[in-house]
matplotlib code that plots the C-alpha trace (Angstrom):
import matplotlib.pyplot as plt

x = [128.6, 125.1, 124.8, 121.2, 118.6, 118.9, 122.7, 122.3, 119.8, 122.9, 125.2, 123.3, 122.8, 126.2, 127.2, 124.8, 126.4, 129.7, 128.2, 126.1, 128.8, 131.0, 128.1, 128.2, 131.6, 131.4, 129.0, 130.3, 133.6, 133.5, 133.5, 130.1, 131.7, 132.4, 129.4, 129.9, 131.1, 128.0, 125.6, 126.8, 126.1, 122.3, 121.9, 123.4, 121.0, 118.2, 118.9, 118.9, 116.0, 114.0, 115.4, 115.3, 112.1, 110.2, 109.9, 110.4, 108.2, 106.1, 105.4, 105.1, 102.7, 101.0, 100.2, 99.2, 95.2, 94.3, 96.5, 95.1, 91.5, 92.1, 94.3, 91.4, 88.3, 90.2, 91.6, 88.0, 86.0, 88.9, 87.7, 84.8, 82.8, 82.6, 84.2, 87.0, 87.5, 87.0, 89.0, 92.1, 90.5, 90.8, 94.4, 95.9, 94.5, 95.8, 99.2, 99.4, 97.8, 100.5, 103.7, 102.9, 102.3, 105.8, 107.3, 106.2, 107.4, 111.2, 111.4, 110.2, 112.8, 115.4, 114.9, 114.3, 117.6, 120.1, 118.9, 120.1, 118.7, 120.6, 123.9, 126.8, 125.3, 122.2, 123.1, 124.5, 121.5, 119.8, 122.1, 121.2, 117.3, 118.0, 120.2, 117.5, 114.8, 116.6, 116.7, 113.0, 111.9, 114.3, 112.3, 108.6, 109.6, 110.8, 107.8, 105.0, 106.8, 106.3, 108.0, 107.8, 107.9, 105.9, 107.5, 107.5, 109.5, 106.2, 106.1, 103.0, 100.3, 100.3, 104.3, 103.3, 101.1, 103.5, 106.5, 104.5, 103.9, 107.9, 109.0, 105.9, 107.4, 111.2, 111.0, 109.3, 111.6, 114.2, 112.6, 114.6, 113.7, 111.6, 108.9, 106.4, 106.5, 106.7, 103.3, 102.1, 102.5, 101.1, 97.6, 97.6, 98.5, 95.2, 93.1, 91.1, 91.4, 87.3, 88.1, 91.3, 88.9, 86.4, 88.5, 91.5, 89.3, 85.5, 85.3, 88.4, 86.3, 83.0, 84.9, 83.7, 85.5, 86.4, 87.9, 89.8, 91.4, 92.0, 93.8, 97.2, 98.3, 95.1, 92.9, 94.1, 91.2, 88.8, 90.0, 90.2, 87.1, 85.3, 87.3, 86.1, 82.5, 82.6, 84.6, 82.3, 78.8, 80.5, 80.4, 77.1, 75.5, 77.6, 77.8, 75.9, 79.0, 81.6, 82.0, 83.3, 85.0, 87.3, 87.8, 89.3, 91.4, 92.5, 93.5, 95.3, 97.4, 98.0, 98.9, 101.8, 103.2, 103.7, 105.5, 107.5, 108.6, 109.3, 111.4, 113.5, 114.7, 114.9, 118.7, 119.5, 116.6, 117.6, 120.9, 119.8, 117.6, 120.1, 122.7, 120.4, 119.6, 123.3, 123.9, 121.5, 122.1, 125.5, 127.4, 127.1, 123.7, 124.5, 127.4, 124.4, 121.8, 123.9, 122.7, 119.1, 119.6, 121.3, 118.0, 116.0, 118.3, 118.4, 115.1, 114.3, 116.5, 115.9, 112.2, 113.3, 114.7, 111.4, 110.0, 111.9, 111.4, 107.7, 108.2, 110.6, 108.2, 104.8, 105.3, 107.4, 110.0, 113.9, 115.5, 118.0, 114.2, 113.2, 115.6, 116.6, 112.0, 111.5, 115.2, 113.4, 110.9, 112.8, 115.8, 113.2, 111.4, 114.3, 115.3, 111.9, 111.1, 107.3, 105.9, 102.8, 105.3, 106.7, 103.6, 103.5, 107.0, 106.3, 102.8, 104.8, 107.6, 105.9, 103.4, 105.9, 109.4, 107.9, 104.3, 102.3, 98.1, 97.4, 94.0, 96.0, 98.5, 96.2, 94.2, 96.8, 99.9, 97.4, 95.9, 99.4, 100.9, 98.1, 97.6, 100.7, 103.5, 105.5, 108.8, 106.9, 105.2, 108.6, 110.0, 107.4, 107.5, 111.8, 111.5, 109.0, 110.7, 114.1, 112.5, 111.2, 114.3, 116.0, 113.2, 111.4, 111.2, 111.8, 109.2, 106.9, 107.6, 106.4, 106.5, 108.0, 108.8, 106.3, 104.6, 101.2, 103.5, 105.0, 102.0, 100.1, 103.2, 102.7, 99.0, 98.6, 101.9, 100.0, 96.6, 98.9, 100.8, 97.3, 96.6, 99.8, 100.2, 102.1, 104.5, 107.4, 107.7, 104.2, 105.7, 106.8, 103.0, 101.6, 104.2, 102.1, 99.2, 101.8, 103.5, 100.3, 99.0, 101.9, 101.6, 105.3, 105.1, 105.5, 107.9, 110.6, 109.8, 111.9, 115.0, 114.9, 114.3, 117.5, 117.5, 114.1, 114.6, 117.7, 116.0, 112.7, 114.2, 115.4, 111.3, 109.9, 111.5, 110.7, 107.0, 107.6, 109.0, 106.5, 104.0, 105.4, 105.8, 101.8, 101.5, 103.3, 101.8, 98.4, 98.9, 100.2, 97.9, 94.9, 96.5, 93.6, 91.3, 92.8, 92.3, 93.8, 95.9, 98.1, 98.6, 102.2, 103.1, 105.9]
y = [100.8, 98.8, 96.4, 96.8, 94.3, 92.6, 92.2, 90.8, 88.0, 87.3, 87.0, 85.3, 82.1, 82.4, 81.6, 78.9, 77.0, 77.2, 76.2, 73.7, 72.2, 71.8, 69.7, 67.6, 67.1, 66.2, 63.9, 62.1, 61.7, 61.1, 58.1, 57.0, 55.7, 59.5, 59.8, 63.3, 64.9, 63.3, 64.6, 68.2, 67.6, 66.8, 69.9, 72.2, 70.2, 70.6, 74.9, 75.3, 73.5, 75.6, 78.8, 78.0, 75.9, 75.7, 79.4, 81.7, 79.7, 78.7, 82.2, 83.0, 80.4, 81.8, 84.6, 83.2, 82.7, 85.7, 87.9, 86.2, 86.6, 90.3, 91.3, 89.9, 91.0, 94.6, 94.6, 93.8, 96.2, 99.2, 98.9, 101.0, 98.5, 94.7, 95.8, 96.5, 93.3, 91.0, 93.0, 92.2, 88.8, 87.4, 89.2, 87.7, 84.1, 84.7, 85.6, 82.6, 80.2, 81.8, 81.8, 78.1, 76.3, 78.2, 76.8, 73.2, 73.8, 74.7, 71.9, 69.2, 71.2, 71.2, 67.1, 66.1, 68.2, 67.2, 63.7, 63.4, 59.6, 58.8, 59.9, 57.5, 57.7, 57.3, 54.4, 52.7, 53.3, 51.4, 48.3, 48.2, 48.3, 45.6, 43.1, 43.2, 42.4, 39.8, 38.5, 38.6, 37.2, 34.1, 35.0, 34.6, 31.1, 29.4, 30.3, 30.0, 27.6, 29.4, 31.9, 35.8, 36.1, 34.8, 33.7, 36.4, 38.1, 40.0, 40.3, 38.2, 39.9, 37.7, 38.7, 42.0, 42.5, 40.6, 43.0, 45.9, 44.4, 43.0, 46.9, 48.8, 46.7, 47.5, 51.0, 51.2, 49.3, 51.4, 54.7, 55.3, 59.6, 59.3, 57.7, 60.3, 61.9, 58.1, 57.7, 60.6, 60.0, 56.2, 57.9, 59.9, 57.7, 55.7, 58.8, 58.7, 63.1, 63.2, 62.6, 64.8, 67.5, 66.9, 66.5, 68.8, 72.2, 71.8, 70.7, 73.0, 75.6, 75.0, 74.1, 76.3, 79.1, 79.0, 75.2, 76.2, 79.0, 76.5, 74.0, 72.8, 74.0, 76.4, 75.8, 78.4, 77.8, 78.0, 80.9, 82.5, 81.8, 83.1, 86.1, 86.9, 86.2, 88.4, 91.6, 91.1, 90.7, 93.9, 96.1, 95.2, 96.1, 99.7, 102.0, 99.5, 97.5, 99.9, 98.5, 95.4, 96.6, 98.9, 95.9, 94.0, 96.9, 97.5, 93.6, 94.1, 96.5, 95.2, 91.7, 93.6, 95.0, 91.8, 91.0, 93.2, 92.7, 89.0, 90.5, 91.7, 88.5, 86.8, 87.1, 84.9, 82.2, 82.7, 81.2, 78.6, 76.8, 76.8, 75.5, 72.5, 72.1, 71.7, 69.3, 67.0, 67.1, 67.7, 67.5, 63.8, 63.4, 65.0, 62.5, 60.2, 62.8, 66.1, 66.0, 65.8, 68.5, 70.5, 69.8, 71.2, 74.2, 74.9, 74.9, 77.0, 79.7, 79.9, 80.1, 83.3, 84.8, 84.9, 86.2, 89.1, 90.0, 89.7, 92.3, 94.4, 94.7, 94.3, 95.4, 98.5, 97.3, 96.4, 93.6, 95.5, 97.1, 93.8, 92.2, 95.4, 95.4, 92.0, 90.5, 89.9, 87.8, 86.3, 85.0, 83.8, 81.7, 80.5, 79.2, 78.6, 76.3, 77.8, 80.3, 80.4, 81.2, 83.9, 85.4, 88.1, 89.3, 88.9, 91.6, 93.8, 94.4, 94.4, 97.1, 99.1, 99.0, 98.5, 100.5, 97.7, 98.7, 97.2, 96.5, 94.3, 92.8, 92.0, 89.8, 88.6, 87.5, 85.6, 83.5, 82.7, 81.7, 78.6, 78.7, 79.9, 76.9, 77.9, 76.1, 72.7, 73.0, 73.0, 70.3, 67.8, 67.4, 67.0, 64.5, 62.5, 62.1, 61.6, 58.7, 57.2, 57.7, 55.1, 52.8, 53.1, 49.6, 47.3, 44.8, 47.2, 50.6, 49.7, 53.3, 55.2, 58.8, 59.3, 62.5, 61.4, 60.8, 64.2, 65.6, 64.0, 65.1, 68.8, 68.9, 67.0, 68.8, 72.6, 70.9, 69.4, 72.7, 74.1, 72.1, 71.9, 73.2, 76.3, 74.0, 72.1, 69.4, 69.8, 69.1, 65.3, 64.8, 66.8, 65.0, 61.3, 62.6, 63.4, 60.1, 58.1, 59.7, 57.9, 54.9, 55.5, 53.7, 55.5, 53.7, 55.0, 58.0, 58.2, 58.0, 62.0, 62.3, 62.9, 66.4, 67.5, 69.4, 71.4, 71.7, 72.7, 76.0, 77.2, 76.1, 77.9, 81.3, 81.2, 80.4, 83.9, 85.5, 84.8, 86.0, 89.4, 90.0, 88.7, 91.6, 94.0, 93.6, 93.2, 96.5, 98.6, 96.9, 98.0, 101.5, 103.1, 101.7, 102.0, 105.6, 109.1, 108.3, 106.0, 108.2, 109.4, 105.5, 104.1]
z = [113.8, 114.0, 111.5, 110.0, 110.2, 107.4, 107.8, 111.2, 109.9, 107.4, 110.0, 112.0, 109.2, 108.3, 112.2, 111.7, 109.2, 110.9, 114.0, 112.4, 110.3, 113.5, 115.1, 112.0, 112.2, 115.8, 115.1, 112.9, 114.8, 118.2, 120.0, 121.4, 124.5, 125.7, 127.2, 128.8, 125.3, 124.5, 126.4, 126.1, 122.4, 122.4, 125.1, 122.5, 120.0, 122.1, 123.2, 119.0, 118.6, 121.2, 120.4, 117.0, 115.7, 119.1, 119.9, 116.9, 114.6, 117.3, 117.4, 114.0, 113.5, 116.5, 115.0, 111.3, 111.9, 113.4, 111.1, 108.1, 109.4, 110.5, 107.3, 104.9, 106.7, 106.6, 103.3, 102.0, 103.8, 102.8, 99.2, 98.1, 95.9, 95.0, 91.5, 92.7, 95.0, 91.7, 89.6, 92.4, 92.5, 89.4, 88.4, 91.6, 90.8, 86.9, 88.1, 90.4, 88.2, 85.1, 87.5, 88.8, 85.2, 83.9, 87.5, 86.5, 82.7, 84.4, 86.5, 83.7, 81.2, 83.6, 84.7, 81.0, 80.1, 83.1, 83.3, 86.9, 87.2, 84.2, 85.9, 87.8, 92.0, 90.3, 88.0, 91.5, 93.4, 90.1, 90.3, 93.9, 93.3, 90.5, 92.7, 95.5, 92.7, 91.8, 95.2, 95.6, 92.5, 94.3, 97.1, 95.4, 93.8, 96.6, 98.4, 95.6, 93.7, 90.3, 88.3, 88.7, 85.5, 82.5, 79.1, 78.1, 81.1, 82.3, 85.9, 86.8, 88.5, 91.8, 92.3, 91.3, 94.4, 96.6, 95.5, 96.7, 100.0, 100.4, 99.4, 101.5, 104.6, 103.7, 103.3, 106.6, 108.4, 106.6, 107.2, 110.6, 111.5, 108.6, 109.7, 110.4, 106.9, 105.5, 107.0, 105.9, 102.0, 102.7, 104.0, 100.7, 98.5, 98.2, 98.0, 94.5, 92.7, 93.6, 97.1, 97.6, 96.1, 98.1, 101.1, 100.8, 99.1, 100.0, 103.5, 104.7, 103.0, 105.0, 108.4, 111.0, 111.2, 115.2, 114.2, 111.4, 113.6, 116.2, 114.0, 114.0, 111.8, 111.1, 108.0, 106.1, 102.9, 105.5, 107.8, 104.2, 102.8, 106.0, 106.2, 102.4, 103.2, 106.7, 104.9, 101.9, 104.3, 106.5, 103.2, 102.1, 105.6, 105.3, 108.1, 110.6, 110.4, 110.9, 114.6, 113.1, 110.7, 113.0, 115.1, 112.5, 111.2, 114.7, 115.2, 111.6, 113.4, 116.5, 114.8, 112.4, 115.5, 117.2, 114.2, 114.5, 117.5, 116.6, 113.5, 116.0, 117.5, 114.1, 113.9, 116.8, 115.9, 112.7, 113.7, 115.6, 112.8, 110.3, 112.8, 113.6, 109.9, 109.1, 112.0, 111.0, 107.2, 106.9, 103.2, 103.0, 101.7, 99.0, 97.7, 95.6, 94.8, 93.8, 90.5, 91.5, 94.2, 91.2, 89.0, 91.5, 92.5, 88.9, 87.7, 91.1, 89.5, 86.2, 87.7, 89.8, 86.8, 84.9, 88.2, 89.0, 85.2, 85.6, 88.8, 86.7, 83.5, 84.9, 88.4, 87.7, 90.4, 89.5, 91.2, 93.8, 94.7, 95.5, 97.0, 99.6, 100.5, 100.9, 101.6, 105.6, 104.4, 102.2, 104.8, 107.5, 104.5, 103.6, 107.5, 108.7, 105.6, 105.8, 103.8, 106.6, 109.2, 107.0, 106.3, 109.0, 107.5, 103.9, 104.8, 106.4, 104.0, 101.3, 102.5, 104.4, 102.2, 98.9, 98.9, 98.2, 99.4, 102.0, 100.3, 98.0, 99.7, 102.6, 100.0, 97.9, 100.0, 102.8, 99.4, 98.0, 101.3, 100.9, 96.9, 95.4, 95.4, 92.8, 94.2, 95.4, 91.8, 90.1, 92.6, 92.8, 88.9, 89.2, 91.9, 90.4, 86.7, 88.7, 90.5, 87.5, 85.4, 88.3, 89.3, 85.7, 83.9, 87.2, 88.0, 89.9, 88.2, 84.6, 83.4, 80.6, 79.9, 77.0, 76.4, 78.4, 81.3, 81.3, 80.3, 83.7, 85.5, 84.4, 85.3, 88.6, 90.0, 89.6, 90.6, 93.9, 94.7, 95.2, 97.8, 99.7, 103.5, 103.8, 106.4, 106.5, 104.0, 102.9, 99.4, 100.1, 101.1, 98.2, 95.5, 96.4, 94.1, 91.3, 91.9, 91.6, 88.6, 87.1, 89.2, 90.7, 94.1, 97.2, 98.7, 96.5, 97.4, 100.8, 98.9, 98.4, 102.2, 103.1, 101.1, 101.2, 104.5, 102.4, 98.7, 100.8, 101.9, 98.7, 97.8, 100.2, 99.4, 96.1, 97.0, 99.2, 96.4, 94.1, 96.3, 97.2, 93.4, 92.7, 95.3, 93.0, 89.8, 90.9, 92.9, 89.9, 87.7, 89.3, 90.2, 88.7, 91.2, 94.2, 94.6, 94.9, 97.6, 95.4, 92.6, 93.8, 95.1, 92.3]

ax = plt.figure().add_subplot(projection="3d")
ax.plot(x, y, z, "-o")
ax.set_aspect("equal")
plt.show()
């Protein structure tokens, strides 16, 4: 017998882990000298990684800018009046601006509650921080020939500054395969909240549109906020537009049938991405920072409880519902690590196996793909209280846990979700602005690396997830308005 779909994708990262975990294993074992043995592992390495992250989400994202312009421009012009487009408007951004602050109120629950900085690995990794700080304050005296401390045992300013530069240049040396997203959270880290405005929301919204669909990876706000304009511009010309308008609904369709046919090869790529996840990661990484992986984990699904009771009593859909329309999406988000990538997926299940309008979810699910971060939300305020409960009260992390510093935790991690990239680790970049609201330096920051590629896939589902149910209740909530032809939908 066939297995369906959705059982194939199943199989498919279950073969993964077994084959990733063997890698690891491999890995870890054999002697470098065997050069042949060797080689043949970085060739499988490097078939996974083509198969895998190369081609299939190579594709995806190939896909992403023209589907999000064509699904917007068509979901617009399909409803009758301006009315009705603000009405969807304002209840989709409600939902996501609700579902995001309760996301960030899990995580800072679940942190506060489990304490995983306060915990044995976490104690060690402390000692450690406070044997080298002992070493540099040596360090400072017998070059500067004065104290690091005052009388009082106040770090002096000068050492203060020179700490910074000893730990910026050690966690760079240190940063080994991390280097890249090192780098990126040190060009962040300086920007002042008037500039990452300005920067990260207004520009991308003004870019010109044949730019921001060129981009790598494409400027979602602005492909968005052109799309919007042009299906809004299309209605108000009426029938003089209707060439354009059946241009983009005919692009709409020709877009969800290419991906569908890249659904169909999901399974194998499917398999291949979580096999090279696994071989890099492997169970090790996990020895020191379980419990902060288990605060994370946690809060993520304690969040998707609250979730699939907002579908169940606002969107009128039960849980084994959900999970049998969207469990496609759902699987690719959580291998792909990219909610962007997923988006062709998440449109077409949740318009085809759940009865979502197209009029909504065309609007909706393109705007939380790039607005709607529930997961990252939720993470980025764990990771940063976890790094303050080890590093907090050392010579450079003079912070606390008072109620201003959760408080500036809660509201610069939904202000930062907003803005992070529907990608790959977009939430390491994202959690700088979070971490300097508090003045937690960056370079600590890398010691989560070693998990973030694992904690980022159970993040990125649930930013999936809470997208397709947006879709939900916005569409029965606005029932009413979509016309006749929805009446009999559930």
């Amino acid at each position: 017998m066939k297995l369906k779909h959705h059982n194939q994708i199943f199989v498919g990262m279950v073969l993964g882990i077994v084959v990733g975990m063997a890698l690891w294993w491999y890995a870890e074992s054999a002697a470098t000298s065997d050069r042949e043995m060797s080689g043949a592992y970085h060739t499988v390495m490097w078939a996974l990684d083509l198969l895998g992250p190369t081609l299939f989400i190579g594709a995806l994202k190939m896909i992403i800018a023209p589907l999000i312009l064509a699904s917007i421009v068509a979901g617009v012009t399909s409803l009758p009046n301006m009315a009705e487009l603000g009405s969807i408007g304002w209840k989709t951004l409600a939902y996501y601006f609700v579902t995001t602050t309760i996301a960030v109120i899990i995580g800072l629950v679940t942190v506060l509650t489990l304490r995983p900085g306060h915990r044995d690995a976490s104690l060690q990794i402390r000692a450690d921080a406070e044997s080298k700080q002992e070493a540099l304050r040596a360090q400072y005296q017998g070059e500067f020939g004065e104290s690091a401390v005052d009388a009082n045992g106040v770090p002096r300013p000068r050492y203060v500054v020179w700490l910074h530069g000893q730990k910026r240049r050690e966690a760079g040396a240190a940063a080994g395969s991390f280097e890249s997203q090192l780098e990126a959270i040190s060009r962040a880290e300086d920007r002042t909240p008037g500039e990452i405005f300005t920067n990260d929301i207004v520009r991308p919204l003004l870019m010109n549109p044949f730019r921001s669909l060129a981009a790598n990876p494409p400027n979602a706000l602005g492909i968005i906020f052109f799309s919007l304009l042009m299906g809004i511009a299309c209605t108000v010309v009426g029938s003089p537009a209707q060439p354009v308008v059946r241009f983009f609904q005919g692009l709409n369709g020709v877009m969800m049938t290419i991906t569908h046919w890249l659904v169909r090869i999901s399974p194998i790529a499917i398999g291949c991405i979580v096999a090279k996840l696994v071989a890099d990661t492997g169970p090790k990484v996990f020895a020191s920072l379980g419990w902060y992986c288990g605060a994370v984990i946690g809060g993520i699904f304690v969040h998707i409880i609250v979730l699939l009771a907002i579908c169940t009593f606002l969107g009128g859909v039960n849980p084994i519902a959900l999970w049998r329309g969207i469990r496609e999406a759902w699987m690719i988000a959580l291998s792909t690590r990219s909610s962007a990538a997923t988006l062709p997926v998440t449109i077409a299940n949740v318009t085809e196996n759940l009865k979502v309008s197209p009029k909504v979810a065309n609007f909706s699910l393109p705007l939380g793909a790039t607005m709607n971060m529930d997961g990252t939300a939720l993470y980025e305020g764990v990771a940063v209280i976890f790094l303050i409960q080890i590093y907090g009260g050392l010579d450079d992390v003079l912070i606390t846990m008072t109620a201003v510093t959760t408080f500036l935790i809660f509201i610069t991690a939904v202000l930062a979700s907003v803005g992070a990239a529907a990608v790959p680790d977009a939430g390491l970049v994202t959690m700088v602005i979070v971490a300097s609201a508090v003045n937690l330096p960056i370079y600590y920051i890398p010691l989560i690396f070693a998990v973030d590629a694992v904690l980022d896939m159970f993040r990125t589902s649930t930013n999936v997830l809470g997208d397709s149910i947006g879709a939900i209740v916005v569409h029965r909530l606005e029932r009413h308005r979509l016309g006749d032809e929805l009446a009999s939908q559930p």
